[in-house]
mmCIF file of the N, C-alpha and C atoms, coordinates in Angstrom:
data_MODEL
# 
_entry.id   MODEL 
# 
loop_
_atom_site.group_PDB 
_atom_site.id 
_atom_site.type_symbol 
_atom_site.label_atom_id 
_atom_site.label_alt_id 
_atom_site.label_comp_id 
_atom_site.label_asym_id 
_atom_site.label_entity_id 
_atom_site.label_seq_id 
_atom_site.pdbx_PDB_ins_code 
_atom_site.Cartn_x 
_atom_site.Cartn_y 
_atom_site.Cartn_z 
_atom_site.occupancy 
_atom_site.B_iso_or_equiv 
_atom_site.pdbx_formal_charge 
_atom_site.auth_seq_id 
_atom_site.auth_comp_id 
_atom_site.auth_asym_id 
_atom_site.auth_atom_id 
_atom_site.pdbx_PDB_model_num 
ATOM 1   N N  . UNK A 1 1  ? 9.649  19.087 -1.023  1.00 0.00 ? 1  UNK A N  1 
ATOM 2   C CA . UNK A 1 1  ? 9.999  18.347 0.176   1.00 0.00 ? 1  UNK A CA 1 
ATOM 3   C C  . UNK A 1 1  ? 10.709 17.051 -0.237  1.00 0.00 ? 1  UNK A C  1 
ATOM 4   N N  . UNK A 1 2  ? 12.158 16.980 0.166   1.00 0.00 ? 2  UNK A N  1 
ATOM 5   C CA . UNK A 1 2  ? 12.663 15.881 -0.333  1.00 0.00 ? 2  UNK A CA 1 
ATOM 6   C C  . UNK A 1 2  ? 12.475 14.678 0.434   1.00 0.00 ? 2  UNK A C  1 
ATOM 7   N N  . UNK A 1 3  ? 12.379 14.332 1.314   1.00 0.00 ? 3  UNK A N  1 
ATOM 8   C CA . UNK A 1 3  ? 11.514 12.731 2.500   1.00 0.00 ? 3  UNK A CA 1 
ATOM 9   C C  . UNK A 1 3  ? 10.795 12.794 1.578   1.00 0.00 ? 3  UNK A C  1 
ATOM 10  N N  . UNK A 1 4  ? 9.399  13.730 1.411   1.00 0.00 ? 4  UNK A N  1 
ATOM 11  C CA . UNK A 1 4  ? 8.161  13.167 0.881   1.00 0.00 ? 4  UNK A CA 1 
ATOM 12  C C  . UNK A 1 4  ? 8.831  12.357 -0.765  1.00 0.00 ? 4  UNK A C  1 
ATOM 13  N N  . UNK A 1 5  ? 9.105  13.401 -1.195  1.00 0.00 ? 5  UNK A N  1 
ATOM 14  C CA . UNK A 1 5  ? 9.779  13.141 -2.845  1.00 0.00 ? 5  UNK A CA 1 
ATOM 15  C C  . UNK A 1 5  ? 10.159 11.241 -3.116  1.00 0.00 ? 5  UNK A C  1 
ATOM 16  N N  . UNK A 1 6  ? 11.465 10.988 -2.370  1.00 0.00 ? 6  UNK A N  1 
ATOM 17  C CA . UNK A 1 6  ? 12.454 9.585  -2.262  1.00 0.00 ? 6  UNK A CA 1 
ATOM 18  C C  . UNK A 1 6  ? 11.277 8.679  -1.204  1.00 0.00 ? 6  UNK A C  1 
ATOM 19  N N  . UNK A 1 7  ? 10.702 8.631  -0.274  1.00 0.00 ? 7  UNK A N  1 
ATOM 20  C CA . UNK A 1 7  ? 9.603  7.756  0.205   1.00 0.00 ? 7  UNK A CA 1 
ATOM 21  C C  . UNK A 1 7  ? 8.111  7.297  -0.625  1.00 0.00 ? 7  UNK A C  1 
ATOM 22  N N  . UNK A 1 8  ? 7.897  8.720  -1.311  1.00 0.00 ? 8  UNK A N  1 
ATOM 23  C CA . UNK A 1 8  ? 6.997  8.115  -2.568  1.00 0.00 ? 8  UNK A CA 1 
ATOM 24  C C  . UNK A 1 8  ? 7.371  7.556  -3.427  1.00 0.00 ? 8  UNK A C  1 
ATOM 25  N N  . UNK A 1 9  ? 8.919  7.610  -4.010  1.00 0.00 ? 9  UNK A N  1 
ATOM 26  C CA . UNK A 1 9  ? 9.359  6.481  -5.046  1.00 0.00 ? 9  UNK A CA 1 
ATOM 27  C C  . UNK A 1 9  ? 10.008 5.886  -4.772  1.00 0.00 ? 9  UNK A C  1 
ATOM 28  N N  . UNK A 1 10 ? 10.301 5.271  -3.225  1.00 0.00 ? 10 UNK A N  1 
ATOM 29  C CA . UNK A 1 10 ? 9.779  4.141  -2.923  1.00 0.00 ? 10 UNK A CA 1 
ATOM 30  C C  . UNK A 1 10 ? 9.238  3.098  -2.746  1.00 0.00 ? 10 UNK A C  1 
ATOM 31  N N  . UNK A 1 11 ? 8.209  3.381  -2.096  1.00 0.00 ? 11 UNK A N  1 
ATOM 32  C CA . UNK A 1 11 ? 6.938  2.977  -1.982  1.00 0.00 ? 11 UNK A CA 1 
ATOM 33  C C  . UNK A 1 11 ? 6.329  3.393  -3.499  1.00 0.00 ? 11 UNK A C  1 
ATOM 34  N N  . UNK A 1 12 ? 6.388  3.590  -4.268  1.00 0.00 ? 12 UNK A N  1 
ATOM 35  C CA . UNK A 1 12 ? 5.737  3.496  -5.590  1.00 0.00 ? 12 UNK A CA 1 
ATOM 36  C C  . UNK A 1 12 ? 6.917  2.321  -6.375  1.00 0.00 ? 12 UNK A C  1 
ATOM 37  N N  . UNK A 1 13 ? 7.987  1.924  -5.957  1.00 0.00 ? 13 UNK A N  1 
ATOM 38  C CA . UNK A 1 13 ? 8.836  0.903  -6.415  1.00 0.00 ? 13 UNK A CA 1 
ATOM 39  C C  . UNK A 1 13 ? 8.517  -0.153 -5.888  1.00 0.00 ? 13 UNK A C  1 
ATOM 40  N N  . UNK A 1 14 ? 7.813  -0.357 -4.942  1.00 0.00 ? 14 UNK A N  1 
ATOM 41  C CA . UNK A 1 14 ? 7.666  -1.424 -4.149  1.00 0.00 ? 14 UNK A CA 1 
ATOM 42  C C  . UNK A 1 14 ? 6.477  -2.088 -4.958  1.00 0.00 ? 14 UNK A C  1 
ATOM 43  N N  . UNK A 1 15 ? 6.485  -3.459 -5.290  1.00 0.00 ? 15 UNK A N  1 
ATOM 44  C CA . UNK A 1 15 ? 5.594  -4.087 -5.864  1.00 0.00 ? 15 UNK A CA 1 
ATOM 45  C C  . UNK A 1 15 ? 3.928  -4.625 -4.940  1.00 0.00 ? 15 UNK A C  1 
ATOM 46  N N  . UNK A 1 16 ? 3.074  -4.405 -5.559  1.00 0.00 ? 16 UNK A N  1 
ATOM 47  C CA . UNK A 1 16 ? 1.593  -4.938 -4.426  1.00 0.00 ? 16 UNK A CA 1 
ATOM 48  C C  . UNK A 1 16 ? 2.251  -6.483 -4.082  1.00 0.00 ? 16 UNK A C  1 
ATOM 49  N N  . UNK A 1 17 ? 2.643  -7.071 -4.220  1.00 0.00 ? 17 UNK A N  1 
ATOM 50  C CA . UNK A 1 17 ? 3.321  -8.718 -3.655  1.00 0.00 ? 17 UNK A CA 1 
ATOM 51  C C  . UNK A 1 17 ? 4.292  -8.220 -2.604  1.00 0.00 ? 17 UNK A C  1 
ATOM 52  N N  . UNK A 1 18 ? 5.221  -7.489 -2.867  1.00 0.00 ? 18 UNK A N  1 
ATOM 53  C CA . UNK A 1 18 ? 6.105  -7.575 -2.047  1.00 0.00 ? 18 UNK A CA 1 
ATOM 54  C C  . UNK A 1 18 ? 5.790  -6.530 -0.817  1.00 0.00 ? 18 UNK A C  1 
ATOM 55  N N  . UNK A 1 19 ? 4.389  -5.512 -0.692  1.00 0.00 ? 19 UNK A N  1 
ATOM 56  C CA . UNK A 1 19 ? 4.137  -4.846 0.358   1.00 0.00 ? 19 UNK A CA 1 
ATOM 57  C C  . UNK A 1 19 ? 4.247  -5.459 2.142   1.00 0.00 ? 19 UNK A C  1 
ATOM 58  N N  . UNK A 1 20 ? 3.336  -6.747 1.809   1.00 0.00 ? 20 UNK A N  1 
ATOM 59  C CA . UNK A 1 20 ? 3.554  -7.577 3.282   1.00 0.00 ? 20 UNK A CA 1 
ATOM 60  C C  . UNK A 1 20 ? 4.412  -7.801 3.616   1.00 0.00 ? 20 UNK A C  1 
ATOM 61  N N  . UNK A 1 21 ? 5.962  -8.365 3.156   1.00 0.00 ? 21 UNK A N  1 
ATOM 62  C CA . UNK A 1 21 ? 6.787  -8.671 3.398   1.00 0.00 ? 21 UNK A CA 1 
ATOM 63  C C  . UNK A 1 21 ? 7.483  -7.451 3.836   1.00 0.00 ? 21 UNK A C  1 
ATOM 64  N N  . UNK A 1 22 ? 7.592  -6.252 3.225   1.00 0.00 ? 22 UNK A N  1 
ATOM 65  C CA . UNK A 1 22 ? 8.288  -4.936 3.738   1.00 0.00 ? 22 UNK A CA 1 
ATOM 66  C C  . UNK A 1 22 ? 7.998  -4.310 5.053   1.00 0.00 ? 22 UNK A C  1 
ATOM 67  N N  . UNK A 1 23 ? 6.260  -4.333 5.040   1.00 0.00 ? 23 UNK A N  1 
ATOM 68  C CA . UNK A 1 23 ? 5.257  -3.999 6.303   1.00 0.00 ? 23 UNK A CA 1 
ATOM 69  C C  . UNK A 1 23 ? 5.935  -4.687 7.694   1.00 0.00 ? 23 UNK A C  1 
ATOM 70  N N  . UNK A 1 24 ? 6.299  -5.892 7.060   1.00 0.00 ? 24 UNK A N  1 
ATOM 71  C CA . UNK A 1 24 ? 6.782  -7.128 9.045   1.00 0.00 ? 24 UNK A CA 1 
ATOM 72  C C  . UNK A 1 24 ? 7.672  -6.831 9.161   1.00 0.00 ? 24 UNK A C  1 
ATOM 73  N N  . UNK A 1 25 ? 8.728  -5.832 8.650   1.00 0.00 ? 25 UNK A N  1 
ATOM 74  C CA . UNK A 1 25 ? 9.929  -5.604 8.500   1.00 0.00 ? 25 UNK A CA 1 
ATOM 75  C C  . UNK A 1 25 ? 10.112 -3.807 9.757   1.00 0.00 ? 25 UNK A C  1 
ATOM 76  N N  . UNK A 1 26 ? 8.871  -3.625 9.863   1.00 0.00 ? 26 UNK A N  1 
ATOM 77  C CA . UNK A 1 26 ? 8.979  -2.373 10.308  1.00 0.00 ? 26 UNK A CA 1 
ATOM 78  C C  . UNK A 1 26 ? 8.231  -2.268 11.398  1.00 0.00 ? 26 UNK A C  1 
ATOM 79  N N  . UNK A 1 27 ? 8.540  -1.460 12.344  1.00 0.00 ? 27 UNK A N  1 
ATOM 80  C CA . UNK A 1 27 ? 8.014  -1.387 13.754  1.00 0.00 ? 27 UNK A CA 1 
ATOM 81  C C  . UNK A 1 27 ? 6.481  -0.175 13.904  1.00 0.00 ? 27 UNK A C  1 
ATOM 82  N N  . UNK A 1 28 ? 5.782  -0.874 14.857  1.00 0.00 ? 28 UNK A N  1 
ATOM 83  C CA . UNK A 1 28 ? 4.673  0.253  14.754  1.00 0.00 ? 28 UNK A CA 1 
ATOM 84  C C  . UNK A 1 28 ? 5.008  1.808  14.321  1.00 0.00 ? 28 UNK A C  1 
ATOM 85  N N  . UNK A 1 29 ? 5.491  2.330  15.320  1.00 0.00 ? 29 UNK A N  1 
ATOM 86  C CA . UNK A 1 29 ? 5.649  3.495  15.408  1.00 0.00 ? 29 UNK A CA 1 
ATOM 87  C C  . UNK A 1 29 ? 6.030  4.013  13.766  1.00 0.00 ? 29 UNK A C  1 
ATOM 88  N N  . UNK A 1 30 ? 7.165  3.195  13.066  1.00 0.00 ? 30 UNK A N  1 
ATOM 89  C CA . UNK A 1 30 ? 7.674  3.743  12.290  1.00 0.00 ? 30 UNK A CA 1 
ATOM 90  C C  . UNK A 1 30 ? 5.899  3.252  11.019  1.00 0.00 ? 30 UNK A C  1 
ATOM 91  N N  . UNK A 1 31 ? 5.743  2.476  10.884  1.00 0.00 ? 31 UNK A N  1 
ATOM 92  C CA . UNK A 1 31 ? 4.199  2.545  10.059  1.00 0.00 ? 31 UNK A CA 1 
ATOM 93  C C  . UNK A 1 31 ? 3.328  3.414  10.349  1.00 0.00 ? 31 UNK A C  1 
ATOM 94  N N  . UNK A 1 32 ? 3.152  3.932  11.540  1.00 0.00 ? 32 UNK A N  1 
ATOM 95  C CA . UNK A 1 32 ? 2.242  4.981  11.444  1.00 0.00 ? 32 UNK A CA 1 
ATOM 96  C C  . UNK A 1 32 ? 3.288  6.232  11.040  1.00 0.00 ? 32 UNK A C  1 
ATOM 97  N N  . UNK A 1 33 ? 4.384  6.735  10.603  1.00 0.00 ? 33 UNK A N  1 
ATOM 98  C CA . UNK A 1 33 ? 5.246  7.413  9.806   1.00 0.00 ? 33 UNK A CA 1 
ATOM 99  C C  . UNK A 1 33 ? 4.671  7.476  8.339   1.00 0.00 ? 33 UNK A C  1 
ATOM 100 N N  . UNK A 1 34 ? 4.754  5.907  8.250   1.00 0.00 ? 34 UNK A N  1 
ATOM 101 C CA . UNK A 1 34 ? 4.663  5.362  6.852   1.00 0.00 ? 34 UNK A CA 1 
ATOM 102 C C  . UNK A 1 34 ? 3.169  6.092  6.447   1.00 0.00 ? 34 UNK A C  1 
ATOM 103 N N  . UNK A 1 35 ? 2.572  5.915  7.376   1.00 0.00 ? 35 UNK A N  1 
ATOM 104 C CA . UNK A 1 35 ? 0.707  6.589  6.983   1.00 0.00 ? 35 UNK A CA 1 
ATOM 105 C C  . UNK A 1 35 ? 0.793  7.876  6.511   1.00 0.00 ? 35 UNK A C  1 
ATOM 106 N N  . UNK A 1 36 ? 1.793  8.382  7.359   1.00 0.00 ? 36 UNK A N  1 
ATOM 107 C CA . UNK A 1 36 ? 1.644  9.982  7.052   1.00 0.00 ? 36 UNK A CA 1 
ATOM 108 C C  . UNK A 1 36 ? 2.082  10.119 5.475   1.00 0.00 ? 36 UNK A C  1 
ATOM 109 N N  . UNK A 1 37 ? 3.191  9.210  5.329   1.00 0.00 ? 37 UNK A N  1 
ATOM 110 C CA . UNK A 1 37 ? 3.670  9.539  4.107   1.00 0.00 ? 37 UNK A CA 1 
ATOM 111 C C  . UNK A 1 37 ? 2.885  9.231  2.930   1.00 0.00 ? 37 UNK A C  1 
ATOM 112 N N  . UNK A 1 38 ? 1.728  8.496  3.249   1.00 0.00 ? 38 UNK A N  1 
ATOM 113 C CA . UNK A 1 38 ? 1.002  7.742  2.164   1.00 0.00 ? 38 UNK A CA 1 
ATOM 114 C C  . UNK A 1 38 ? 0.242  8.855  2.231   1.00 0.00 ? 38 UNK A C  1 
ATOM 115 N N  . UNK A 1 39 ? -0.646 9.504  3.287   1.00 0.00 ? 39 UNK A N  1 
ATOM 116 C CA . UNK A 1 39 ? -1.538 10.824 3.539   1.00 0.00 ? 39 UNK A CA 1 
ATOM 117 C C  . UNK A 1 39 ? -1.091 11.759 2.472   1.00 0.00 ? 39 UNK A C  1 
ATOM 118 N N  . UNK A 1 40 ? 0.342  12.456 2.939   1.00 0.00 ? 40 UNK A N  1 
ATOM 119 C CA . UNK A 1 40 ? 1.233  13.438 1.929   1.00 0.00 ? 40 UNK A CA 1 
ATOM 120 C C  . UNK A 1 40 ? 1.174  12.677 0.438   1.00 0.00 ? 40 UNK A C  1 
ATOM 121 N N  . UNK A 1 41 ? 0.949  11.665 0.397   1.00 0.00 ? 41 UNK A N  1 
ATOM 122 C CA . UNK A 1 41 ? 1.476  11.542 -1.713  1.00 0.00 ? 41 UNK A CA 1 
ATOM 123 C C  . UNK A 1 41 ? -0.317 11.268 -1.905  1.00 0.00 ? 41 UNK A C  1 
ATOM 124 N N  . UNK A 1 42 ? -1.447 11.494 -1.445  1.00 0.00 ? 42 UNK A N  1 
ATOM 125 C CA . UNK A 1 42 ? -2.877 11.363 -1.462  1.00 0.00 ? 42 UNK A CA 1 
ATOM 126 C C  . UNK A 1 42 ? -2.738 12.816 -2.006  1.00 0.00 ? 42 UNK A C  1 
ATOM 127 N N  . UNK A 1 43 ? -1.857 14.438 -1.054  1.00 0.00 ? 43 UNK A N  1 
ATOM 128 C CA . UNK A 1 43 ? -1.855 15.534 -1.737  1.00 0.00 ? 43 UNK A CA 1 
ATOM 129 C C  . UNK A 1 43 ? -1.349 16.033 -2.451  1.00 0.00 ? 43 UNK A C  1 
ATOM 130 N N  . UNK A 1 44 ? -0.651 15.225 -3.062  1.00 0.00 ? 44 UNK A N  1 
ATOM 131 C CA . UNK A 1 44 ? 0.328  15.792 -4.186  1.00 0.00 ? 44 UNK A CA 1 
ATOM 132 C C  . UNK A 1 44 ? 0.729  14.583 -4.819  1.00 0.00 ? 44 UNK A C  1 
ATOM 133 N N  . UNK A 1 45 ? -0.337 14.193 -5.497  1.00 0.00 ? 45 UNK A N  1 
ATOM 134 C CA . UNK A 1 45 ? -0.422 12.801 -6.333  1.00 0.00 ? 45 UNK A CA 1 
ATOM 135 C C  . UNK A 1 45 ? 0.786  12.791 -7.274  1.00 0.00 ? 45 UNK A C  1 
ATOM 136 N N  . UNK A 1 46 ? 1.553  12.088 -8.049  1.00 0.00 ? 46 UNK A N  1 
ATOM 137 C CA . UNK A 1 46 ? 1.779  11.938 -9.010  1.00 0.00 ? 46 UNK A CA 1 
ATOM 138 C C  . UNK A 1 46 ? 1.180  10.852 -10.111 1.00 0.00 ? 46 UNK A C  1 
ATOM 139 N N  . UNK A 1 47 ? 1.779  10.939 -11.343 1.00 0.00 ? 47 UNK A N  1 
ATOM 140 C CA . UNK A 1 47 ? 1.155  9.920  -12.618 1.00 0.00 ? 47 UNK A CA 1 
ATOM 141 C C  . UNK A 1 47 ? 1.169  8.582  -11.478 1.00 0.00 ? 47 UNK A C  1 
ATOM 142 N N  . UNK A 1 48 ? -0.068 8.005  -11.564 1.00 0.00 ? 48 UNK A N  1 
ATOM 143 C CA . UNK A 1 48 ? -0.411 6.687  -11.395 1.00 0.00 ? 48 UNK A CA 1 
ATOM 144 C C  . UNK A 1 48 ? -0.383 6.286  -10.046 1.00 0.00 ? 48 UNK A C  1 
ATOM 145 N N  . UNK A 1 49 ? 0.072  7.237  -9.320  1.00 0.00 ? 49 UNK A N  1 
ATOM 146 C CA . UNK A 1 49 ? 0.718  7.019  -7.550  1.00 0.00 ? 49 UNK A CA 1 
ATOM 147 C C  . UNK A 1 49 ? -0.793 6.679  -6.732  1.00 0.00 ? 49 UNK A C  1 
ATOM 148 N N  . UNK A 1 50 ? -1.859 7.316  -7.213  1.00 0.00 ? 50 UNK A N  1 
ATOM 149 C CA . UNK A 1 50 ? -2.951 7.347  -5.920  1.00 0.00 ? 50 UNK A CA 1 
ATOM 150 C C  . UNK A 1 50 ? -3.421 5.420  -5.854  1.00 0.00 ? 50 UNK A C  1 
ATOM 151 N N  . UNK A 1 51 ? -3.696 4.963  -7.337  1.00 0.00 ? 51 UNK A N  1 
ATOM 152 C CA . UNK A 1 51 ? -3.799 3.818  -7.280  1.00 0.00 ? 51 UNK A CA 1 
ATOM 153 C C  . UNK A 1 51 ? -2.768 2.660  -5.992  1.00 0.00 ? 51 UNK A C  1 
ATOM 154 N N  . UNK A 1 52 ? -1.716 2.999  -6.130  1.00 0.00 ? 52 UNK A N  1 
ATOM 155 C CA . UNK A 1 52 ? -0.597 2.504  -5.549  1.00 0.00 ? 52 UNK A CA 1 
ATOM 156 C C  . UNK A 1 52 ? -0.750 2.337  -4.376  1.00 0.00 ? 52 UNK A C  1 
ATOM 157 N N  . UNK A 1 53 ? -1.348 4.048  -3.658  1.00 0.00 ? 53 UNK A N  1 
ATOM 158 C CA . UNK A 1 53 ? -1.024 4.338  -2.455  1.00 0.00 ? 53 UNK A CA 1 
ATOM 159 C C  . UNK A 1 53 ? -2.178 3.926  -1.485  1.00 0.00 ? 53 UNK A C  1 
ATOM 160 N N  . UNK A 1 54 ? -3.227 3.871  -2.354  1.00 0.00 ? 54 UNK A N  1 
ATOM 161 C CA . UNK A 1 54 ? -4.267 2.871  -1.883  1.00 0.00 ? 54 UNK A CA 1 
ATOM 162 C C  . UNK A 1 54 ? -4.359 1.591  -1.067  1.00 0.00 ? 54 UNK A C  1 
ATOM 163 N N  . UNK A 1 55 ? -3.158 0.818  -2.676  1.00 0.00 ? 55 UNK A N  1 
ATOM 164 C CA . UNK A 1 55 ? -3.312 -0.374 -2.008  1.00 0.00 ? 55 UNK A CA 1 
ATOM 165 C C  . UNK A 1 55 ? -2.182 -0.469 -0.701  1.00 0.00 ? 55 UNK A C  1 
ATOM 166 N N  . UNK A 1 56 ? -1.167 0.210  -0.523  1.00 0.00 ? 56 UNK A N  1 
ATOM 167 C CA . UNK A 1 56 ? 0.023  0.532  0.421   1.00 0.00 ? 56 UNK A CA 1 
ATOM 168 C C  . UNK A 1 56 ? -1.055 1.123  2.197   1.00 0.00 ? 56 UNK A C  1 
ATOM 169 N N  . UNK A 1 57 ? -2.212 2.000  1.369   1.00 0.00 ? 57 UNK A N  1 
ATOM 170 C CA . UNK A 1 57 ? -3.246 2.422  2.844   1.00 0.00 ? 57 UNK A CA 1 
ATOM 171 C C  . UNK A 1 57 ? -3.955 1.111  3.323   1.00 0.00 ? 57 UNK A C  1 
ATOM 172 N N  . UNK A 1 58 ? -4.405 0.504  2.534   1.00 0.00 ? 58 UNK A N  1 
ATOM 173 C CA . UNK A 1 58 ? -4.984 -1.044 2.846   1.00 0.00 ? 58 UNK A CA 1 
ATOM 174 C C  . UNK A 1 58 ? -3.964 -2.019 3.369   1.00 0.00 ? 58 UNK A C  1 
ATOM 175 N N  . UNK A 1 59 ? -3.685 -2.082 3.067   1.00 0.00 ? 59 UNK A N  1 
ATOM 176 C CA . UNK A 1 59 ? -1.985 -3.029 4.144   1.00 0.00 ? 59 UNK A CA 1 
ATOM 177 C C  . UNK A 1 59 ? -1.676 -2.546 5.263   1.00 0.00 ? 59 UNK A C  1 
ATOM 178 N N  . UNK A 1 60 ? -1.420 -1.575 5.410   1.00 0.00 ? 60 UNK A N  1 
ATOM 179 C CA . UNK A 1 60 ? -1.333 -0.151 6.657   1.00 0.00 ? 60 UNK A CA 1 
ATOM 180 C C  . UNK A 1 60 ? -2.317 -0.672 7.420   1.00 0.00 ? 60 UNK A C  1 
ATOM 181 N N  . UNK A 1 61 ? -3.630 0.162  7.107   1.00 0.00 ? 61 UNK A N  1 
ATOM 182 C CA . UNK A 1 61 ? -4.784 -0.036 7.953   1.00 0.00 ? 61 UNK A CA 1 
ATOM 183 C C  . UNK A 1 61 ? -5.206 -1.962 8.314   1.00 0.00 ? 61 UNK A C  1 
ATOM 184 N N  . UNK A 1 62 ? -4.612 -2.544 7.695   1.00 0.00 ? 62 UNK A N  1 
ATOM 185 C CA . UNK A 1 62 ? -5.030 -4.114 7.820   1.00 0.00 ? 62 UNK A CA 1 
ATOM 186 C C  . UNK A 1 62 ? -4.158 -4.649 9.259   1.00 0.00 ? 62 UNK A C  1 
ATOM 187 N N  . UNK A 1 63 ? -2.804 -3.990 9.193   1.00 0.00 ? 63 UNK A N  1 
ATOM 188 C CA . UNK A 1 63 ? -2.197 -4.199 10.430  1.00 0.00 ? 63 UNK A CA 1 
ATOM 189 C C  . UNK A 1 63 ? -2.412 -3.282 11.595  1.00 0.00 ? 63 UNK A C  1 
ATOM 190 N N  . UNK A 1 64 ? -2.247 -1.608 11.527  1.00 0.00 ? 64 UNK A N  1 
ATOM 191 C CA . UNK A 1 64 ? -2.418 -0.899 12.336  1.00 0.00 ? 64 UNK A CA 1 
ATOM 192 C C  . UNK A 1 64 ? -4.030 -0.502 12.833  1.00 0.00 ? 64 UNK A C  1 
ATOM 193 N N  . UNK A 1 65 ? -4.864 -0.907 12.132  1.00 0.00 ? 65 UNK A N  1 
ATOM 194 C CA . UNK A 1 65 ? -6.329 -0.197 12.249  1.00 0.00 ? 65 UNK A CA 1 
ATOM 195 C C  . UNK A 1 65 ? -6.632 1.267  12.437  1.00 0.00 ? 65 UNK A C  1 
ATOM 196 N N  . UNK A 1 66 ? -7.886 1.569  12.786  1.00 0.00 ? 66 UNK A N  1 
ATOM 197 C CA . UNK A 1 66 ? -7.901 2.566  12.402  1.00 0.00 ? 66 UNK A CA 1 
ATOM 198 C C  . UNK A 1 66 ? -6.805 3.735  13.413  1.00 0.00 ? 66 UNK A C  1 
ATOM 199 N N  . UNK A 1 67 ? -6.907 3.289  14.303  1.00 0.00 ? 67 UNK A N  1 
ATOM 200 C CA . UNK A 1 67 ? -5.633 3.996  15.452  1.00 0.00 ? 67 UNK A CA 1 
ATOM 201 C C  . UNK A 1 67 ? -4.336 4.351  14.342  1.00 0.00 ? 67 UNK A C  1 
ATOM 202 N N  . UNK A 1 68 ? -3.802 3.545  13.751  1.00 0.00 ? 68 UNK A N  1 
ATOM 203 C CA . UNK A 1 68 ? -2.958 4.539  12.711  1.00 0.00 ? 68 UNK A CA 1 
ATOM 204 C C  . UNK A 1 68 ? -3.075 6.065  11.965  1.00 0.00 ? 68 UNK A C  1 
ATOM 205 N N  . UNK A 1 69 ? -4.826 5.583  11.604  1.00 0.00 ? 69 UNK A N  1 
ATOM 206 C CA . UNK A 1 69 ? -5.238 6.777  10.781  1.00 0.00 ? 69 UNK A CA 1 
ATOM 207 C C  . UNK A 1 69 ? -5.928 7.882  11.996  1.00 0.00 ? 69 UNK A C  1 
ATOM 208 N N  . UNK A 1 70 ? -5.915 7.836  12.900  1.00 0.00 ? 70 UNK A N  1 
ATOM 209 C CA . UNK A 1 70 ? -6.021 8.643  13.633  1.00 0.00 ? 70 UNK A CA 1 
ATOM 210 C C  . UNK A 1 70 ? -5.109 9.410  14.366  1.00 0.00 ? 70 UNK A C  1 
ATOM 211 N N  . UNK A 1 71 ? -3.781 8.675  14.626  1.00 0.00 ? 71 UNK A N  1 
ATOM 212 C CA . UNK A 1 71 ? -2.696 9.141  14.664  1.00 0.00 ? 71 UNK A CA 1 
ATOM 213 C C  . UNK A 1 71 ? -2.408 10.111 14.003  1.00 0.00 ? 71 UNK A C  1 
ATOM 214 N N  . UNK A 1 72 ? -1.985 9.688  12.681  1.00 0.00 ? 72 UNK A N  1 
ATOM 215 C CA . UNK A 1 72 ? -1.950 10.516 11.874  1.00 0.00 ? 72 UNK A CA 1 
ATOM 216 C C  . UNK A 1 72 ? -2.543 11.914 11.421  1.00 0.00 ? 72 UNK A C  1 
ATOM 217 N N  . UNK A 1 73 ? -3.961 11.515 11.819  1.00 0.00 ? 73 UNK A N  1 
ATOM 218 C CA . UNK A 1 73 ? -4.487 12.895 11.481  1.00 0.00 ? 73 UNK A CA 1 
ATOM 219 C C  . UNK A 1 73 ? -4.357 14.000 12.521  1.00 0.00 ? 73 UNK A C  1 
ATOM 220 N N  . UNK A 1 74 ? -4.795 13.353 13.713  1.00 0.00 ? 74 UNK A N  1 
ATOM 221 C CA . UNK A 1 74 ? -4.453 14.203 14.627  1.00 0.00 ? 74 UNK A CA 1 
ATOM 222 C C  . UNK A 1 74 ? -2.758 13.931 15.286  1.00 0.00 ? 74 UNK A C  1 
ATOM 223 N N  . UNK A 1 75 ? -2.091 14.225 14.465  1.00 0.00 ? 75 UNK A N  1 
ATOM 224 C CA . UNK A 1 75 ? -0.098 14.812 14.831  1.00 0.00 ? 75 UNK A CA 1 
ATOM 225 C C  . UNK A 1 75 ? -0.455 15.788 13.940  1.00 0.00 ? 75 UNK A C  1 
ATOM 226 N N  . UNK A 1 76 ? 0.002  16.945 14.815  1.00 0.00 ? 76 UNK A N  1 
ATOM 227 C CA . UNK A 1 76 ? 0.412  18.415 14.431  1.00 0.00 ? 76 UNK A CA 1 
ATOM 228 C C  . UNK A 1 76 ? 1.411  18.045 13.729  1.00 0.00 ? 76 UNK A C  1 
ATOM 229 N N  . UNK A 1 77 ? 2.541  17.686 13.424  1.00 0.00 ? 77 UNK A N  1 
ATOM 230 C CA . UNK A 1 77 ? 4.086  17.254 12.914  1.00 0.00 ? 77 UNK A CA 1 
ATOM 231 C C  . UNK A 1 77 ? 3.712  16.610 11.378  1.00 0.00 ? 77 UNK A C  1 
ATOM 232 N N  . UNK A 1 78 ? 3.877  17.035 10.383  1.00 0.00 ? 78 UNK A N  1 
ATOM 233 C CA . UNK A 1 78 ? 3.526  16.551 8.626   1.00 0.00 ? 78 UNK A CA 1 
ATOM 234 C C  . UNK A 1 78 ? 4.441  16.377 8.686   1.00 0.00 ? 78 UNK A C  1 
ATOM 235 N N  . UNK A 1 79 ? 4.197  15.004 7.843   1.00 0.00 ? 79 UNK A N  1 
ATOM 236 C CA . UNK A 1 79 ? 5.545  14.106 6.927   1.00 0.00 ? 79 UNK A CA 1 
ATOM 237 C C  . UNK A 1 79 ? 6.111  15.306 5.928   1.00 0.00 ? 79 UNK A C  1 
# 
């Protein structure tokens, strides 16, 4: 899946400092996107990514709460 592929090394380029600043940059709707995509690289980890994606779910959930992660789980529609 190429989205999933280029959004995980992304977001795996993106530094833990510079996450907040990227996060205010983006509109609800499209962060709870962003969840899914963090969900998808949770199943198909790569070298060193789960650490990453952790701290990228904690930033997420710090602005959206848990209503993001519920979103997410329940959309029929995968990143």
């Amino acid at each position: 899946d190429n989205a999933r592929n280029i959004t995980q090394k992304v977001l795996l380029s993106i530094k833990s400092n510079q996450m907040d600043d990227v996060l205010a940059q983006i509109d609800g709707d499209l962060i709870d996107t962003l969840m899914k995509y963090i969900y998808r690289g949770f199943e198909i980890p790569s070298k060193d990514s789960s650490s990453h994606l952790l701290i990228w779910h904690e930033k997420v959930y710090s602005m959206r709460g848990i209503g993001s992660i519920v979103r997410v789980l329940t959309d029929s529609q995968r990143a």
